[in-house]
Each structure stands twice: as structure tokens, then as C-alpha cells.
C-alpha positions as CSV (number, residue, x, y, z in Angstrom):
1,X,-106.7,-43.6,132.5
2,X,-103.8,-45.9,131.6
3,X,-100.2,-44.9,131.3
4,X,-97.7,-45.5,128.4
5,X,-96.2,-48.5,130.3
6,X,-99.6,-50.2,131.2
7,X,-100.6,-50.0,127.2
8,X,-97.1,-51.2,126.7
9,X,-97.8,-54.2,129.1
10,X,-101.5,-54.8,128.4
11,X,-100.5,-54.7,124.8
12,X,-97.4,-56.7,124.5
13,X,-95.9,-53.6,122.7
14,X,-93.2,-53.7,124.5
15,X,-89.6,-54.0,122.6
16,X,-89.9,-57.2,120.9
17,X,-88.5,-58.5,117.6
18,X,-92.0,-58.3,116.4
19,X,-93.5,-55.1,116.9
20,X,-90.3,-52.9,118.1
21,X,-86.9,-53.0,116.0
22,X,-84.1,-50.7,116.9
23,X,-80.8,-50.5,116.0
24,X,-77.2,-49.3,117.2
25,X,-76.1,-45.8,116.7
26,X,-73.3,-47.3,114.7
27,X,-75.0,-49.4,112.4
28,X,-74.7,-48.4,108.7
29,X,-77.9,-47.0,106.7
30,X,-77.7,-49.5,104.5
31,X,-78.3,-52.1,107.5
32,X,-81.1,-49.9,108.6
33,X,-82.7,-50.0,105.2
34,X,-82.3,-53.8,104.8
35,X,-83.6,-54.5,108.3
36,X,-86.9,-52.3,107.2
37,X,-87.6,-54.3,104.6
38,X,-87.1,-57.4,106.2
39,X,-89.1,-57.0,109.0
40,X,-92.0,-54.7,106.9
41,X,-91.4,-51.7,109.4
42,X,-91.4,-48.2,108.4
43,X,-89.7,-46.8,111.8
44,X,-86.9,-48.1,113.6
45,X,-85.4,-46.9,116.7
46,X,-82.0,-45.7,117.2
47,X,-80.5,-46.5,120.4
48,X,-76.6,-46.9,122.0
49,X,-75.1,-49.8,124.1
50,X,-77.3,-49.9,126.8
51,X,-80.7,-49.0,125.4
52,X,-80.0,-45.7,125.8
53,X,-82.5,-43.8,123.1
54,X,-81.3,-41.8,120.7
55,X,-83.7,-41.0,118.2
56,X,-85.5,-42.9,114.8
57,X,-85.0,-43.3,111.6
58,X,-87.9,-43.4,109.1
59,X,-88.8,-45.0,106.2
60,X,-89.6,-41.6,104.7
61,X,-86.3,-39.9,105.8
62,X,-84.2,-43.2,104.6
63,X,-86.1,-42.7,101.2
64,X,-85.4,-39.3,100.8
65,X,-81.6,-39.2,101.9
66,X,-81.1,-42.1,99.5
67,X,-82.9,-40.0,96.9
68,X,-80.5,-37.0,97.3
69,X,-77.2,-39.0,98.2
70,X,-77.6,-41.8,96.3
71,X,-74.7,-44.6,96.9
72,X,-72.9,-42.2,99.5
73,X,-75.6,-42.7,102.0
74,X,-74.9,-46.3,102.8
75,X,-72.0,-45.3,104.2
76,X,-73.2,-43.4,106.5
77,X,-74.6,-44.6,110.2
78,X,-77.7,-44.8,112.0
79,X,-76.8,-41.9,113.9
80,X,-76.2,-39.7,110.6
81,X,-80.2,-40.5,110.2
82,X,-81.5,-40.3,113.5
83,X,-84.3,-38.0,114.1
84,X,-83.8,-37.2,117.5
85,X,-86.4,-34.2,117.8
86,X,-89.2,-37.4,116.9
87,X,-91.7,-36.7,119.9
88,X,-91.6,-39.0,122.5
89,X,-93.6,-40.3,125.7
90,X,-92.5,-41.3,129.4
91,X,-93.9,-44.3,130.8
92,X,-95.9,-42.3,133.0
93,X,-98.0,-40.8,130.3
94,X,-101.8,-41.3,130.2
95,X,-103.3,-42.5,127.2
96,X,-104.9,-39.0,126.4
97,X,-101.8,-37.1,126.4
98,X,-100.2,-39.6,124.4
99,X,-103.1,-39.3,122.2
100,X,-102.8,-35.9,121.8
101,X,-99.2,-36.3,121.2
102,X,-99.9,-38.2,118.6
103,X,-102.6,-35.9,116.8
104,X,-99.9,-32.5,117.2
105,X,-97.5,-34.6,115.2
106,X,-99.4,-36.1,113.1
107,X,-97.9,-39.9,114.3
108,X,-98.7,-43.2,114.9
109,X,-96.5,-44.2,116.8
110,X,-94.2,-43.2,119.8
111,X,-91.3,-43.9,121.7
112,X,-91.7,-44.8,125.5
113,X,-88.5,-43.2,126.8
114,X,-88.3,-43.0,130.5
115,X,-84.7,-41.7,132.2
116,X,-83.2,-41.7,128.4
117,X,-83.7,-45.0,128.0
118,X,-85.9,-47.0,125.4
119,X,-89.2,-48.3,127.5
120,X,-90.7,-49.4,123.9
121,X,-93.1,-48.2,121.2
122,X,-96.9,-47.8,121.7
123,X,-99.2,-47.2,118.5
124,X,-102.7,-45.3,117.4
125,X,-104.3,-48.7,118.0
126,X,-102.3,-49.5,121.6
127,X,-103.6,-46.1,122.6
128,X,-107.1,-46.1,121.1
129,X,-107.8,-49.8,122.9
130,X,-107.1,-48.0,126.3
131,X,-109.3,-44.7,125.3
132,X,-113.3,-44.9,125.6
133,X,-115.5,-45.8,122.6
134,X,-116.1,-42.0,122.2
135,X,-112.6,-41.0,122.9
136,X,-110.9,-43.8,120.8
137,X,-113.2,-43.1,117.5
138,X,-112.7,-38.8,117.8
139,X,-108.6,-39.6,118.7
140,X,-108.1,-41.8,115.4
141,X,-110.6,-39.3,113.2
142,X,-108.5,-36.6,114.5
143,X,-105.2,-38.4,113.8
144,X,-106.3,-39.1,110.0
145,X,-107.5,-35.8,109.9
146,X,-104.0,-34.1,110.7
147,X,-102.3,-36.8,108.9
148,X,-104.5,-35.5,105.7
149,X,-106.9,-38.8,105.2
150,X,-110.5,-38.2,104.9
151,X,-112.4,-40.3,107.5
152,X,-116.8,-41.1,108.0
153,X,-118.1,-43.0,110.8
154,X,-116.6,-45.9,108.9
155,X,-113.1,-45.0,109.0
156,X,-110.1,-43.8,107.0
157,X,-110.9,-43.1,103.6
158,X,-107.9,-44.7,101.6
159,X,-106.6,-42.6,99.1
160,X,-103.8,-44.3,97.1
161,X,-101.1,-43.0,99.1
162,X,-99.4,-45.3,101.2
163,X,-98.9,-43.5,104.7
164,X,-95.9,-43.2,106.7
């Protein structure tokens, strides 16, 4: 079965400007927030000089501290933000643990973090591409499942909601 980094590779997922975006620890939120709507991404990475990981910041937390903070939070950093309990992979993760990663949090995407430092970011797709038919089609029902969407043999049943 293939490992994180050989999705990563196979993939092109690796940390590019076009499917990875991270950002310095010391970065303010209101950069963060900016940079996600620029680039349409609803997770960035938090990192230090050096690529060394630190955690993410999501769209959904960015939301909800600007909710309850309101023109304090731009003030703050990155780091203020950073989840650093989000689950993460090592490079030498198969694509069935990392699977099942994904399904106990209820994610679609995870950090490749080998040694503390930032590998990239492999997704539900990355992951399912490297699974068997069988595999790939129970992992992503599973994942919709946990991640409350209704799914038939045709997919995700969209409810209205936009996910996360």
C-alpha cells in the first residue's frame, strides 16, 4: 500500500503554492484571512523559519474567533490561531491508516509531518486514488458519513451546507 509521501509524490501534493499554503507563526490573522481568500483555501498551515510545523489554522476557527473578537483579532498572529492538536500523518504512513485518520476526525485533509517538519498535505481524493475501488468508495462514504453528509452509490448528497 502506498505511504503518505508516495501519494504526496504521485500526486504532486506536495507543498506548492497551489495546493499547500502555509504561513509563519508570526504572521498576523488578518494576513491569514486575506491569504484564504485569495487563494480559495479553507486550511492553511502554520509553520516557523525552517518549515518546522506548528499546527493550522481553519477557515472555521478564523470565522469563529472573528465572530467573538471582532476587530481585536487581526491583531493577533498565526500562532494565536494555530490548532496544533489538528491530526497529522508521517511520511511513512500507508494510505489506509491515513484513511482511517481521516474518518476518526472527520477530515479531509492532513499534514505530512515527518521529524517536526512540514512534508506537505495529502487529501480524501490523494488517499482514495491510492486505495482499491472497494476501499476508495467505503473510505469516502465513511468520511461523509462522519462528516454528517448523506451519501448513495452516487456520492455525497449535498445539503446546502458548505463543508469545512
Amino acid at each position: 500500500m502506498s505511504t503518505a509521501k508516495e501519494i504526496l509524490h504521485a500526486s504532486e501534493a506536495s507543498i506548492t503554492p497551489e495546493r499547500t499554503v502555509s504561513v509563519d507563526v508570526a504572521q498576523s490573522v488578518d494576513d491569514v484571512v486575506e491569504l484564504m481568500l485569495k487563494k480559495d483555501v479553507g486550511l492553511v498551515l502554520v509553520v516557523e523559519q525552517g518549515g518546522t510545523y506548528v499546527g493550522v489554522v481553519t477557515q472555521k476557527r478564523a470565522l469563529q474567533e472573528l465572530h467573538h473578537h471582532g476587530s481585536q483579532i487581526p491583531r493577533e498572529t498565526a500562532m494565536a490561531l494555530a490548532d496544533a492538536q489538528y491530526p497529522t500523518v508521517t511520511g511513512d504512513s500507508d494510505a489506509g491508516s491515513i484513511a482511517a485518520t481521516m474518518i476518526e476526525h472527520g477530515v479531509r485533509k492532513l499534514p505530512v509531518v515527518d521529524s517536526g517538519e512540514l512534508v506537505g498535505l495529502v487529501t480524501d481524493a490523494d488517499v482514495a486514488r491510492h486505495l482499491s475501488d472497494t476501499a476508495s468508495a467505503g473510505f469516502l462514504r465513511e468520511l461523509w458519513r462522519r462528516r454528517g453528509r448523506e451519501t448513495d452509490d452516487t456520492g455525497p448528497k449535498y445539503t446546502g451546507e458548505d463543508a469545512l
